[in-house]
N, C-alpha and C positions, 0 to 999 in steps of 0.2 A: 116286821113281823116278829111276833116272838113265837120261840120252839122252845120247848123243851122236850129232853130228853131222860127217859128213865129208865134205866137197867134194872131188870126184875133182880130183885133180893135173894138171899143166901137160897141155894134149892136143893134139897135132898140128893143122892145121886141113885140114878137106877134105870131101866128101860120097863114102859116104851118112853122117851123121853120127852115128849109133848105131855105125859101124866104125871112128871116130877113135883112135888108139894113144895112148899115153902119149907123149911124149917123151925125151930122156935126163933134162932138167932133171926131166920130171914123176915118173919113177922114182927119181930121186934124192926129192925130195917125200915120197912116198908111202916111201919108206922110212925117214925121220929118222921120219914122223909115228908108224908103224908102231911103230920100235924103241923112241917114247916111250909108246905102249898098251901094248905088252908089259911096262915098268917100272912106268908109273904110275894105267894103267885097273884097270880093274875086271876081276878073271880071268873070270869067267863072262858070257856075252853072246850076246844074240841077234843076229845080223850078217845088215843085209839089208841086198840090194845092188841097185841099178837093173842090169836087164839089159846096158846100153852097157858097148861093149867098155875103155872109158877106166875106169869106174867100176869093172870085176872087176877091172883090172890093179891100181887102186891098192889096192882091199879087198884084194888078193892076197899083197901086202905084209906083210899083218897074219897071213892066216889063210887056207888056200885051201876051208875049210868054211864055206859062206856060201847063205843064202837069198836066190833071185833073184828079183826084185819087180816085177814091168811099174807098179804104180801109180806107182814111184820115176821112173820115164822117162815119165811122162803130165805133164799137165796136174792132177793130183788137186789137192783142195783140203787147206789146213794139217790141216784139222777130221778131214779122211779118214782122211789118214795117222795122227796123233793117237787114232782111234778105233782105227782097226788096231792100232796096238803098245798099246792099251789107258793111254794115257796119264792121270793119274799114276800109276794103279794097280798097273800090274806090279811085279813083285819079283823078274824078271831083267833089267839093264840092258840096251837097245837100244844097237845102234850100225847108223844110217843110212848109208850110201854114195852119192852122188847128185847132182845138179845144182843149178844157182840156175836161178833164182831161191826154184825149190820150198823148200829147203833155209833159206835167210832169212827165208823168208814163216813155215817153221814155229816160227824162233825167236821171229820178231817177235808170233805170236801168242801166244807164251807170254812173254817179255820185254819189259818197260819200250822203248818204240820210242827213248826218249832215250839211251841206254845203248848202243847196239847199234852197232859199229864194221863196217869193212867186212867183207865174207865171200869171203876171195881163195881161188884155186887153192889146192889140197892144206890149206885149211885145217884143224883139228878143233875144234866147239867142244861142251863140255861144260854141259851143263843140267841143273841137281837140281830134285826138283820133289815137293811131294806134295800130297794134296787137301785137307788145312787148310791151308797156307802156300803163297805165293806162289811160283813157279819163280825161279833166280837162275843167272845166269853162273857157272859154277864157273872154267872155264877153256878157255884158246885155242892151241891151237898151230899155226906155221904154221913148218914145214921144221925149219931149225934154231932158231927161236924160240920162248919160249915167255912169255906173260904170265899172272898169276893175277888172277883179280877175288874 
C-alpha cells in the first residue's frame, strides 16, 4: 500500500483554532508540495482530509475533491486511522491531510523510530508498505525540497 502523509502548511496563529488560514509563506508550501504529487505521486488516491480550515487550504492545492474526516482533527489513535484506510491492505494509495503530532505518531508506528527525521510544516512523507514486508520511507518532501530514502 502506499500512504502518504501531509502536514498542513505554514498556519496563521489565533483561536478558534480549527479557523486558522494558511499563511502566504503556507500557500506557497502547499503548492510546491502539490505541483510535486501532481509529477511524482501516484495518479489515483484517496485524499482525506481533517476538517481544519488550515488543512482543506493546503489539500486544496493538490485537488479540491477531498474526503473530510473529523477522526484527522481528534485525538484518534495511529491503530484507528490505520484500520480506517485498511492499512497495508488497500490497493488505492491513501493521502492524509493533517496535524502532528497525529500524523508522526502514525509513521512512527509503522517506521523504525531511529530512522525518522523531524515532521515540519507543509511537509509530505511517503510510506510503502505491505503485509509480508516491513513499511519503509519512500520519500520526503518539504516546499521546495526534496530528499529520497
Amino acid at each position: 500500500m502506499e500512504l502518504l502523509l501531509w502536514r498542513h502548511a505554514k498556519a496563521e496563529d489565533g483561536l478558534p483554532d480549527h479557523a486558522r488560514e494558511l499563511t502566504r509563506t503556507g500557500r506557497e508550501q502547499a503548492r510546491r508540495v502539490a505541483a510535486w504529487l501532481e509529477e511524482h505521486g501516484p495518479r489515483e488516491m484517496r485524499l482525506l482530509v481533517s476538517p481544519a480550515t488550515r488543512t482543506r487550504q493546503t489539500a486544496s492545492c493538490f485537488r479540491e475533491a477531498m474526503e473530510l474526516n473529523d477522526a484527522l482533527a481528534s485525538a484518534a489513535a495511529p491503530k484507528d486511522i490505520l484500520a480506517m484506510i485498511d492499512w497495508p491492505n488497500a490497493q488505492t494509495p491513501c493521502l492524509l491531510v493533517g496535524h502532528q503530532p497525529m500524523l508522526g505518531e502514525i509513521a512512527a508506528a509503522l517506521l523504525p523510530a531511529a530512522s525518522l527525521p523531524a515532521f515540519h510544516k507543509g511537509a509530505l512523507w511517503w510510506i510503502s508498505g505491505a503485509a509480508e514486508e516491513p513499511a519503509r520511507l519512500r520519500q520526503i518532501v518539504e516546499g521546495a525540497r526534496t530528499a529520497r530514502n
